[in-house]
N, C-alpha and C positions, 0 to 999 in steps of 0.2 A: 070614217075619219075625215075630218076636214082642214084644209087648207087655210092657216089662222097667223094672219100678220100682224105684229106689236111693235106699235108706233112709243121710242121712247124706251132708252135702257135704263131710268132712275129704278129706285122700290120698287114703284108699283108696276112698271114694264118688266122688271125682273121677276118679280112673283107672277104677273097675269101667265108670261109667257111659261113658267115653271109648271105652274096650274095643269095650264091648257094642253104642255107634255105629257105629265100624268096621266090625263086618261084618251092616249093613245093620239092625238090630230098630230097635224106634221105642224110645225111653228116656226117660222122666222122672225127676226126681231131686228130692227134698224134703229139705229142710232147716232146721231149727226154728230157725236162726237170721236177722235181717236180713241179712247176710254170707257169703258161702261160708270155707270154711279158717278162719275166725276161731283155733282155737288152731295150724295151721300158719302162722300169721304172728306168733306171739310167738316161736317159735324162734331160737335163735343170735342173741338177742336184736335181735330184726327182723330178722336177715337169712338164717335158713333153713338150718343144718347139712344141707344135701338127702340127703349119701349120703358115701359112704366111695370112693376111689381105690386101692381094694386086690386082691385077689384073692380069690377065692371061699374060699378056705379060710381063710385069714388075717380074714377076715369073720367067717368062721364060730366062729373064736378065742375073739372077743369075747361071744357071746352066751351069757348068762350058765347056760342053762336049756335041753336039749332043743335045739340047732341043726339036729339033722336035721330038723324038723317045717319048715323053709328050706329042705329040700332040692329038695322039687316046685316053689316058685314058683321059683326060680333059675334051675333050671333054665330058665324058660319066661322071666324076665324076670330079670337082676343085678343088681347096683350099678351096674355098667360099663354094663349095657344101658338105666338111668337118666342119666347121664352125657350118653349119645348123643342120646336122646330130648329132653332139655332142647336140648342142640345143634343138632340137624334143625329145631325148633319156633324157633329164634332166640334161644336163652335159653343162651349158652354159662356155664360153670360157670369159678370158676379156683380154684387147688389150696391149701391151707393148712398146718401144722404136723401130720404124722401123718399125710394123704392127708386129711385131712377138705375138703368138697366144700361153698362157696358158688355162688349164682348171682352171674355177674359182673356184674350191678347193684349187688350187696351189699343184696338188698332181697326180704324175704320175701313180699311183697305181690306182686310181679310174678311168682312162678311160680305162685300161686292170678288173678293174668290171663290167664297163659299159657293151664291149665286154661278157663278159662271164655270165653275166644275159641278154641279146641279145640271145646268143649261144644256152644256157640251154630253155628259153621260146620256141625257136623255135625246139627244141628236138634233138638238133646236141651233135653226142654223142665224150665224152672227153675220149681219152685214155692220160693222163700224165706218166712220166716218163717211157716212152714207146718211146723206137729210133729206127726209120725206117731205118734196111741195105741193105736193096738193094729193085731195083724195077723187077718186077712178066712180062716178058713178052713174049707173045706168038707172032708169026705173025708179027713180025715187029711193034706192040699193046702192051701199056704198060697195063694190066687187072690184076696189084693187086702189091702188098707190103710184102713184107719180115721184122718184129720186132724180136728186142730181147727174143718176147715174144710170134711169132707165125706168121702163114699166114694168109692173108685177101684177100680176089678177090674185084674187085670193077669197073665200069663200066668204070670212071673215076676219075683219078689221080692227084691232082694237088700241084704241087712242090713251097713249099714259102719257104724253109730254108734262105734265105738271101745270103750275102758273104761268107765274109769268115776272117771277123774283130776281132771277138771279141771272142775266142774260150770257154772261161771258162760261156762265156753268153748262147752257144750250136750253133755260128755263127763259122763253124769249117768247111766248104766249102762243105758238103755233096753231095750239087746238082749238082756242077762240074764234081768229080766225077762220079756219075749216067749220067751225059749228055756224058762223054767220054766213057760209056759201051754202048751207042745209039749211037755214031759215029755222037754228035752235035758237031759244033764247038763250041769252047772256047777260046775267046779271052784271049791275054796273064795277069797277074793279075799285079795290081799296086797297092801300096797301096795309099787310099785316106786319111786317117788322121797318121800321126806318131809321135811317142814322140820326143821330142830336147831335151837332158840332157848337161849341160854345169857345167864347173868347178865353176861359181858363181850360187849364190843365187839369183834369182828374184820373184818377189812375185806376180804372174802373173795366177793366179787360176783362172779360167774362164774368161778370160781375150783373145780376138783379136786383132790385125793389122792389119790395111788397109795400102795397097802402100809398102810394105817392102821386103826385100831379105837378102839373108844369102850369106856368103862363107862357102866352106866344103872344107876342106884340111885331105888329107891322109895322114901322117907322113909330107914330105916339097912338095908335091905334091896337087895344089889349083885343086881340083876338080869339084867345079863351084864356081864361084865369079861374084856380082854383087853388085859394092862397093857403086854405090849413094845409093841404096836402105837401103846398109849394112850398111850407117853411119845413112843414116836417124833412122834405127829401134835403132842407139845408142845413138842418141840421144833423140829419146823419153823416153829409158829406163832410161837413169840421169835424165831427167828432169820429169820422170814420168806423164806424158802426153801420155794416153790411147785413141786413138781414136777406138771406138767400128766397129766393122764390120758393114756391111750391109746387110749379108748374109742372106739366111732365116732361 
């Protein structure tokens, strides 16, 4: 049995930590927020977009970047094999527009429960509003964690903070940083969703485009333009004709 600390209570510090119960280690899990999931429960606007209803490859369609780097965990855990998991746990899913996958409460809150009555059964202890600053290591070994609130040693370490998107949710790049005091690399950062504020009003609230393009202009300087695209998305906007994404 080993001594197995999880940096980070979103998804994926929630499943690592669940994981790593399962076959028997002792786990604790810290999390710098009052809350676990705090940003998996603004999702699908409260109610949790969990996963897709599709097939492995047809998954794989959508991701935008490198899908093979998917290809190890799938194997080992799917979409489908997320599905199930909610289901066995009492938390059955039902199906939407394009296979997209809610919990049938329709309540993103209940599958950061689920998690954490999972957690607590298998005796995984919670430190909340407890932020992990730095990592403990000897030997070229990372063997323990530096809180606001004290040191910890621990066999092993395991880093879920997430991005670095959504700072006020506790997605505020932590791991990054720790990966640049180990001398990993870090690839450069982009953002992947960002706001468009324009001088009109559209009323486009959870609302997608498929097929579209924008121009940006600096003062008289066009810094990207793609104009069939640009007229297309203007005129779905008069004619308000939403065609929904496909994404998952």
């Amino acid at each position: 049995m080993l001594k197995v600390c999880v940096i980070g209570g979103g998804p994926s510090g929630l499943m690592a930590a669940y994981t790593a119960s399962l076959v028997g280690h002792q786990v604790e899990l810290f999390e710098k927020n009052k809350q676990l999931g705090k940003k998996l429960q603004l999702t699908g606007h409260g109610r949790c977009n969990v996963t897709n209803n599709c097939s492995k490859d047809e998954f794989f369609k959508h991701v935008v970047h490198n899908e093979k780097f998917l290809y190890s965990p799938f194997s080992q855990f799917s979409n489908l094999d997320m599905i199930q998991f909610l289901k066995s746990n009492g938390l059955p899913t039902i199906e939407e527009d394009h296979g997209r996958m809610f919990p049938g409460t329709n309540s993103s809150q209940d599958v950061v429960l689920l998690f954490v009555e999972l957690l607590r059964k298998n005796n995984v202890i919670l430190h909340m509003d407890e932020a992990c600053t730095d990592l403990m290591v000897e030997d070229d070994k990372v063997v323990g964690i530096k809180t606001d609130k004290g040191l910890y040693s621990f066999d092993v370490v395991i880093v879920a903070t997430g991005g670095k998107s959504f700072v006020s949710t506790g997605s505020s790049g932590d791991g990054y940083k720790w990966a640049n005091t180990l001398d990993i690399k870090v690839s450069d950062l982009y953002p992947g969703l960002v706001s468009l504020r324009t001088k009109e009003i559209f009323d486009l609230a959870g609302l997608s485009l498929q097929n579209v393009g924008i121009q940006a202009k600096k003062d008289k300087k066009v810094l990207y333009n793609n104009w069939a695209t640009f007229c297309l998305l203007m005129k779905v906007l008069v004619d308000q004709v939403f065609w929904p994404c496909q994404a998952m």
